[in-house]
Structures are given as C-alpha cells and as structure tokens.
GUDOMAR-323210 format. One line per 10 residues: number of its first residue (from 1); their letters; for each residue x, y, z of C-alpha. Coordinates in nm, 2 decimals. Last residue first. Example, Ala and Ser with C-alpha at 12.3 -4.5 7.8 and 13.67 -1.06 7.14 Angstrom:
<sites>
2> SA> 1.37,-0.11,0.71; 1.23,-0.45,0.78;
</sites>
This chain:
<sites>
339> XXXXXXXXXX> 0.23,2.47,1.54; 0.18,2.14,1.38; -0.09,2.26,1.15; -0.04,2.07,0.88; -0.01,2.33,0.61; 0.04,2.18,0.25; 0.16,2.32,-0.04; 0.42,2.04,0.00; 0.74,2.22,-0.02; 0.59,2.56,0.15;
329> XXXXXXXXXX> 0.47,2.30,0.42; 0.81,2.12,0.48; 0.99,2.45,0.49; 0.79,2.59,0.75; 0.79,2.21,0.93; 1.14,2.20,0.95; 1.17,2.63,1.11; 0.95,2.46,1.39; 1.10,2.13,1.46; 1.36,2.26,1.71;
319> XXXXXXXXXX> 1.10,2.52,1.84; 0.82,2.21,1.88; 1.13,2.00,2.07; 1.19,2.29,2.29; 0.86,2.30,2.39; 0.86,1.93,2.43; 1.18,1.92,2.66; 0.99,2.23,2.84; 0.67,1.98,2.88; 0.86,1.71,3.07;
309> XXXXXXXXXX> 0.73,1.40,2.91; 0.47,1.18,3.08; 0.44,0.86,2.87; 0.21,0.79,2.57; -0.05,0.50,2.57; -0.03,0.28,2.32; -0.24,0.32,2.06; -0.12,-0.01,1.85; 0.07,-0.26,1.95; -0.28,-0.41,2.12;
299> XXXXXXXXXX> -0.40,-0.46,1.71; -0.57,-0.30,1.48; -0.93,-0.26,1.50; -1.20,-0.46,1.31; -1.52,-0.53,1.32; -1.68,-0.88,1.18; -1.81,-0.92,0.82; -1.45,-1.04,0.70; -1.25,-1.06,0.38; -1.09,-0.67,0.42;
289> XXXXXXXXXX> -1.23,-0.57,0.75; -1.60,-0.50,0.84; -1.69,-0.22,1.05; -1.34,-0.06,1.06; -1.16,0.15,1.34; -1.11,0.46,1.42; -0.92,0.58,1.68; -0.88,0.65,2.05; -0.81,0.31,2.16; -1.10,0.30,2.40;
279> XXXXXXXXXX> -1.31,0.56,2.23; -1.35,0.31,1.95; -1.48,0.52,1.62; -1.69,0.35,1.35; -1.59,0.34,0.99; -1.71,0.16,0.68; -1.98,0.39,0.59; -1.82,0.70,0.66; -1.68,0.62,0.26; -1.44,0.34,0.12;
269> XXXXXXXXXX> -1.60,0.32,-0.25; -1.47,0.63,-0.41; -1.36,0.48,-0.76; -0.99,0.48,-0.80; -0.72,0.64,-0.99; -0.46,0.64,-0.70; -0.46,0.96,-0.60; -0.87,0.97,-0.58; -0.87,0.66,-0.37; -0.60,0.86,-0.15;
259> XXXXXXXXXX> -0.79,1.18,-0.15; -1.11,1.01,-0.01; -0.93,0.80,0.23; -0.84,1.15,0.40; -1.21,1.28,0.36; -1.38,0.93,0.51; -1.06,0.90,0.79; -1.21,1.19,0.95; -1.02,1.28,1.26; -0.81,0.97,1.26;
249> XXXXXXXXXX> -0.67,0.98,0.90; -0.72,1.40,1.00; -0.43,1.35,1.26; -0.17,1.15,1.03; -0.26,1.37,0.78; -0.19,1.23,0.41; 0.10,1.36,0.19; 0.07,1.20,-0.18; 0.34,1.21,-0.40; 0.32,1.17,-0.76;
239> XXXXXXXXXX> 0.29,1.56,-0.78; 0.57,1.66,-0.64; 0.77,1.51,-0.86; 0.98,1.18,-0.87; 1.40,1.12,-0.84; 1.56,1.44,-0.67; 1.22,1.54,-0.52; 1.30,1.19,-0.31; 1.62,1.39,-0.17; 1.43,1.73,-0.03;
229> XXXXXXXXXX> 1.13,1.53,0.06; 1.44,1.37,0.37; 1.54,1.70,0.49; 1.19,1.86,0.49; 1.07,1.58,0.69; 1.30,1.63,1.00; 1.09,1.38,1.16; 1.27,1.07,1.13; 1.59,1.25,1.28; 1.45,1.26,1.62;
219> XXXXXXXXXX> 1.33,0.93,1.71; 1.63,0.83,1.47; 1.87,1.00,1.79; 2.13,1.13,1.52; 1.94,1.45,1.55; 2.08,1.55,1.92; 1.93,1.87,2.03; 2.17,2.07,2.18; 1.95,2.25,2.49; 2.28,2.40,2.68;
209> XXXXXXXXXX> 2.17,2.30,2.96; 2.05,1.96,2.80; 2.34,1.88,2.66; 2.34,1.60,2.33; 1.92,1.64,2.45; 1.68,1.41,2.31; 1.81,1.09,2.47; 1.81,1.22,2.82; 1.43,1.36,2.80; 1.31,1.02,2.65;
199> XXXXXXXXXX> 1.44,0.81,2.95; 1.69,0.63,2.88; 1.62,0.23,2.80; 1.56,0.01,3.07; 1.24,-0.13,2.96; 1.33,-0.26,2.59; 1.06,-0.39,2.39; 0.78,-0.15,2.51; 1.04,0.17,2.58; 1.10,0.10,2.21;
189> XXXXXXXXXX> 0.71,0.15,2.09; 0.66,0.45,2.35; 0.98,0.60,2.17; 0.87,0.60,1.86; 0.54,0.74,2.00; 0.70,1.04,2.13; 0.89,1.11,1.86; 0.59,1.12,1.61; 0.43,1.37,1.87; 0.67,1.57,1.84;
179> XXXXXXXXXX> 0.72,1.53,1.47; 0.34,1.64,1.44; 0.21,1.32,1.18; 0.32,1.24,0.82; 0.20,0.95,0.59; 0.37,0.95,0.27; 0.25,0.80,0.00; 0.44,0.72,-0.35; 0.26,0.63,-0.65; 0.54,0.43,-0.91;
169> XXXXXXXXXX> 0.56,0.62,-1.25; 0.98,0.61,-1.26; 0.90,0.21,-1.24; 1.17,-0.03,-1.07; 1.49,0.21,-1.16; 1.27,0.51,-0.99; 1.21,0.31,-0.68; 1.60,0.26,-0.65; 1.68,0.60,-0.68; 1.43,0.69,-0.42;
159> XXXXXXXXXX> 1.53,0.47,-0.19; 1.87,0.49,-0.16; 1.91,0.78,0.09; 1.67,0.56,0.33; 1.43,0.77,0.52; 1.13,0.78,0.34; 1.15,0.38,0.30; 1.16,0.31,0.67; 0.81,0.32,0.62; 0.76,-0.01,0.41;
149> XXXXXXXXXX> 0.45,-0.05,0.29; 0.31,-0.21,-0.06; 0.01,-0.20,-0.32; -0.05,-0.43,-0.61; -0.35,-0.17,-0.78; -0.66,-0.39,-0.93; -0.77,-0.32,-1.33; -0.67,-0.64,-1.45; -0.66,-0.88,-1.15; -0.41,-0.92,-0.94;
139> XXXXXXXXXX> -0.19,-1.18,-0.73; -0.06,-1.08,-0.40; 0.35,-0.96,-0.39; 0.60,-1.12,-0.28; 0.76,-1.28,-0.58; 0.78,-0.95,-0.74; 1.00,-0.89,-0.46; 1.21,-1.21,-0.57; 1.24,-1.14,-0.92; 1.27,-0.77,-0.85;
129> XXXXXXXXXX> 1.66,-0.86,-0.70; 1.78,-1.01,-0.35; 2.04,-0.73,-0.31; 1.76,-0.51,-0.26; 1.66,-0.67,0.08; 1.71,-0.41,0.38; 1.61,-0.05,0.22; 1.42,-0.12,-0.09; 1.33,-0.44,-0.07; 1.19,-0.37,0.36;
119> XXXXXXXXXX> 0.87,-0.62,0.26; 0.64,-0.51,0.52; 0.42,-0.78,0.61; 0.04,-0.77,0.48; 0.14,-0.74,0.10; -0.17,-0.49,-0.11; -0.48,-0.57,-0.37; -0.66,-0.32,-0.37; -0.95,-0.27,-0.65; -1.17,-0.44,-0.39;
109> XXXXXXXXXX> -1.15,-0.15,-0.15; -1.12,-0.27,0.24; -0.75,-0.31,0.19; -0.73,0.07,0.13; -0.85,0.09,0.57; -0.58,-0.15,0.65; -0.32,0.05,0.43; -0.40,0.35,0.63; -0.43,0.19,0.92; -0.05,0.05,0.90;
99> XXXXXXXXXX> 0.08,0.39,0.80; -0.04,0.60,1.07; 0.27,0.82,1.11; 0.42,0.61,1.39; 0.69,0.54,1.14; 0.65,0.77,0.80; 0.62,0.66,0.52; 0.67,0.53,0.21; 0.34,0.38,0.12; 0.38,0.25,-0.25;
89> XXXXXXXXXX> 0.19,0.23,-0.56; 0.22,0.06,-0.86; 0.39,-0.26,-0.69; 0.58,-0.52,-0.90; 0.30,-0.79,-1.07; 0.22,-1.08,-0.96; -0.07,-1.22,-1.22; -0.46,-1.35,-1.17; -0.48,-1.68,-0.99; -0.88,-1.73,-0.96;
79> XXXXXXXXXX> -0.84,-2.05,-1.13; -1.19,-2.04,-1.28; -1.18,-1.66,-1.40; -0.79,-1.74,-1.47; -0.84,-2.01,-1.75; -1.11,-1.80,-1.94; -0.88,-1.46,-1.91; -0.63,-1.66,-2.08; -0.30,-1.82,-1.91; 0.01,-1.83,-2.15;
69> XXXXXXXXXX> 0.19,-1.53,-2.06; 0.16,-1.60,-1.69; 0.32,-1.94,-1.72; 0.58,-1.79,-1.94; 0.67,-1.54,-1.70; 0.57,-1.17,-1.79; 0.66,-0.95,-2.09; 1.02,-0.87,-2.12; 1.18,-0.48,-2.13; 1.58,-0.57,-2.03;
59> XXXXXXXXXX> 1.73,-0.54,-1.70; 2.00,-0.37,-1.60; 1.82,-0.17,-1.31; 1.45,-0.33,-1.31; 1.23,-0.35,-1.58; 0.82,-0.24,-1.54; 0.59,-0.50,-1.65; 0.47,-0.60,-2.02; 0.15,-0.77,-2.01; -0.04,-0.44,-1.89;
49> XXXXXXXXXX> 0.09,-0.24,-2.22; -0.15,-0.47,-2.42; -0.05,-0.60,-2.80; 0.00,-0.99,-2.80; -0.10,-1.09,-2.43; -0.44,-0.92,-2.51; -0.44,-1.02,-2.87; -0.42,-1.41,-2.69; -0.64,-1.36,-2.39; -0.95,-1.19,-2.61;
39> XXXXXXXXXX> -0.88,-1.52,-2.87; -0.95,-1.78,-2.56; -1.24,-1.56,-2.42; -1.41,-1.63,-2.72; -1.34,-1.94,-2.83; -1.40,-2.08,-2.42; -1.78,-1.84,-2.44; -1.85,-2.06,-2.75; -1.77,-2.38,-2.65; -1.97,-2.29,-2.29;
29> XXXXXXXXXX> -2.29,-2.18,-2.53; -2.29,-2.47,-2.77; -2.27,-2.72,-2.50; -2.55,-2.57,-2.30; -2.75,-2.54,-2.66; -2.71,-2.89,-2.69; -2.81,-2.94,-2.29; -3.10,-2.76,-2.37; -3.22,-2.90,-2.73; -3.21,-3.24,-2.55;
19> XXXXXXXXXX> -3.42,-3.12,-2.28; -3.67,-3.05,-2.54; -3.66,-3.35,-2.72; -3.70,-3.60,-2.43; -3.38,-3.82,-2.35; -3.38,-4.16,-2.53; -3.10,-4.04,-2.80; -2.85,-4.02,-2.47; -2.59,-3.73,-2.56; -2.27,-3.88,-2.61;
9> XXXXXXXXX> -2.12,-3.52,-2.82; -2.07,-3.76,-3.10; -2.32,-4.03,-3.07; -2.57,-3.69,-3.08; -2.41,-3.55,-3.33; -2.44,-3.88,-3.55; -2.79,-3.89,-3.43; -2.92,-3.51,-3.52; -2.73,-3.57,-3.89;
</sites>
C-alpha cells in the first residue's frame, strides 16, 4: 500500500524513511489546508452580505463579477488580488480644508485601503456609471475600508442624492477650516496658476464702499458651510457625518485621527507615534508613509505661503461669515472656534 502511494504521489522509494514521512505529511497538510479554505470561499460567496455590493440607481441587487465570485480565500492569499468594491466611506470636503493629509495620514492604517487621484464621479463623471467608478477603486481585503476624496463633493447640489443611490450607509467626512482662512488659501492656490488674477480684496467685494460681499466668488461661497450641511442633511443624518478640524488635524493630528479611526469602525493604530512636525511647512508630517520607511510630507503645493490681505477686508470677511458659522456650530454640535 506505502509503494503504490508512493508511485502515486512520485515520491522516490530510495529516500530515507523519515524524510519520507515529512514530505508525506507536507502533502497531506497543503491538500488539506486547499479543502479547507476551498469550502470557507464557497458558503462565504453563498450566504455572506460582503459578496453582495451596494446597487446603483436602476440597478438590480447582484453579487460581484464572475471572476470575483469564483476566487476562494486560498486563491487570493497567493494572488494578493482581493475585490473592488464601491467606496464605504467618503471625504467630502472641504478645499483647502486639509483633506489631502487627512487621507495621507488614514493611508498609514492597514485596514485602509483608499484611490490616490480624486475621482470627481459624483460631481464631473457620473454619467460614466458605478461600473466604471468601481473600476477605480484599490482592491480589498475582507475587513479593509475602500476609501475616496473628492472635495468638490460638499458643494455639488447633486451629490448627496447621488451618494445615497450608491449606498444610503456610505461614511461621509468633511474637513472644515476658518472660512477666512479657507478663502485665503483658495486664492493663494489660483494666484499660483494664474499671476494676473485680481487681487483678493477686488474679488471679494461686488462694491467695496458699500462692503457687498460677492458669494458667487467660489472662494467665497465654499465657505458658507451651513448652506451646503443644510442640503446633504436632506439625504444622510447627522450622525454619519464626521466634521474634523482643519486646525486641530495640524494641532494634534493624534486626537483628530483618533475620532476618524473611531468613525469608521477601526482599531486605533495611527497614534503620536507616526507624526513628527516640520517647522518649515508649518505642519505635520509622517515618519513613515503608507508602503515606505522614509518621512513623509506632502508636497511643495502644499503650505504655501499666504499673501498680505488688507485686514478690514478680513474683518469684514469674519462679520460676513459670522451669523454662517453660528448656525453651522448649532447644526454640528460642534464649536470651531472661528471667532
């Protein structure tokens, strides 16, 4: 019976007993371990919520693509592919809120998994359809969060209705930041790209004797964030929305990526740890970045430095924004301290 399943499994007769017994029991082991994980990936495609992804508007409930149906755990722990799957959480907002270090600094958790460009579906591609967002999105793991940004998403009218058709249980995150200051920086980032632009006194003012603030300037309008919460409370409540401090992410990016690992359901693994703070930039920056063990800062786009601005155009822009930010705390139970 030993030599027949010996010839069978071509194991050399002339090798010495005990390595024999080894290499049978290898064999034994790795079938073993394949049946195993084989049947887990088959009741797990059969009866688990996670193999059946959100629908999008008009479509119908389906599990995922047949390749991704048909992969086993076994087949992805060598491949390493995992599954695309539509965002469960997604940064919102706001521009020159602090939104690209905040997802930098959630890429440093392993149970992140989260698109580098901003995919603009919501606002600028959702013509294209969830087939091809999906398509843009990193491959996960069971148990890892697909994350996305787009900030121009808190001030889109469509948004929110559209984000509820994907998944009504999507995370939101909004990243806000003193709308004067906001303003300022908006326009720091334009005056880079385009020199000759106005200067930011003449563009805030419709008449500047009279002091008529113009809010179709967007460096302007952005800010109004009362305005804008008022239409995404339309489509998700308060409390799937998270509103992190632009000023504390930099203050104490520990306590602020604290509450967002706590948001999202995860273990608190980013901690003081992972943060050092560059006194050139004026912000913190990471020890080791997400797949790196070098230091890492973002890039030269970011913390520019601000122009002069006529401080009675800001004074009047902080009494503008005032009565906005009142409302914007008592909506948020929230104060930011913006005045």
């Amino acid at each position: 019976m030993g030599q027949r399943l010996n010839r069978c499994l071509d194991v050399p007769v002339a090798l010495p007993p005990l390595r024999r017994r080894l290499l049978l029991l290898f064999i034994m082991l790795f079938l073993w371990l394949y049946m195993f994980y084989s049947c887990a990936g088959s009741c797990a495609t059969r009866g688990s919520p996670v193999a059946r992804e959100e629908s999008g508007p008009g479509e119908q409930q389906r599990g995922p693509p047949p390749a991704a149906a048909a992969a086993s755990p076994i087949s992805s722990f060598f491949n390493g592919s995992g599954t695309k799957r539509l965002p469960q959480a997604i940064i919102i907002g706001v521009k020159k809120g602090g939104t690209r270090a905040l997802l930098e600094f959630l890429r440093v958790h392993p149970d992140v998994r989260a698109v580098g460009a901003e995919p603009h579906f919501f606002d600028r591609n959702y013509e294209r359809g969830l087939a091809w967002y999906r398509d843009l999105m990193p491959r996960t793991l069971e148990g890892q969060i697909t994350m996305e940004k787009t900030p121009s998403y808190f001030v889109t009218k469509e948004a929110p209705a559209r984000i509820s058709s994907m998944s009504k249980g999507t995370k939101l995150i909004v990243v806000v930041r003193d709308p004067v200051t906001r303003a300022i920086s908006d326009y720091t980032q334009t005056l880079s790209k385009k020199p000759d632009i106005p200067t930011f006194e003449s563009l805030t003012f419709k008449n500047r004797t009279t002091g008529l603030i113009d809010t179709s300037w967007s460096a302007i309008q952005i800010g109004i964030y009362a305005k804008h919460l008022e239409n995404w409370l339309l489509y998700f409540p308060i409390g799937q929305i998270l509103f992190v401090s632009g000023e504390r992410l930099i203050s104490d990016p520990a306590g602020e990526l604290g509450r967002v690992q706590d948001f999202l359901g995860l273990k608190r693994i980013i901690t003081d740890k992972h943060f050092y703070f560059n006194k050139t930039k004026g912000f913190p920056c990471l020890k080791k970045a997400e797949g790196s063990s070098k230091p890492h800062c973002l890039g030269k786009t970011k913390g520019r430095t601000h122009p002069d601005i006529d401080q009675e155009v800001v004074q009047r822009l902080r009494d503008f924004y005032r009565p906005f930010n009142m409302k914007f705390y008592q909506m948020t139970g929230q104060d930011f301290g913006w005045d």
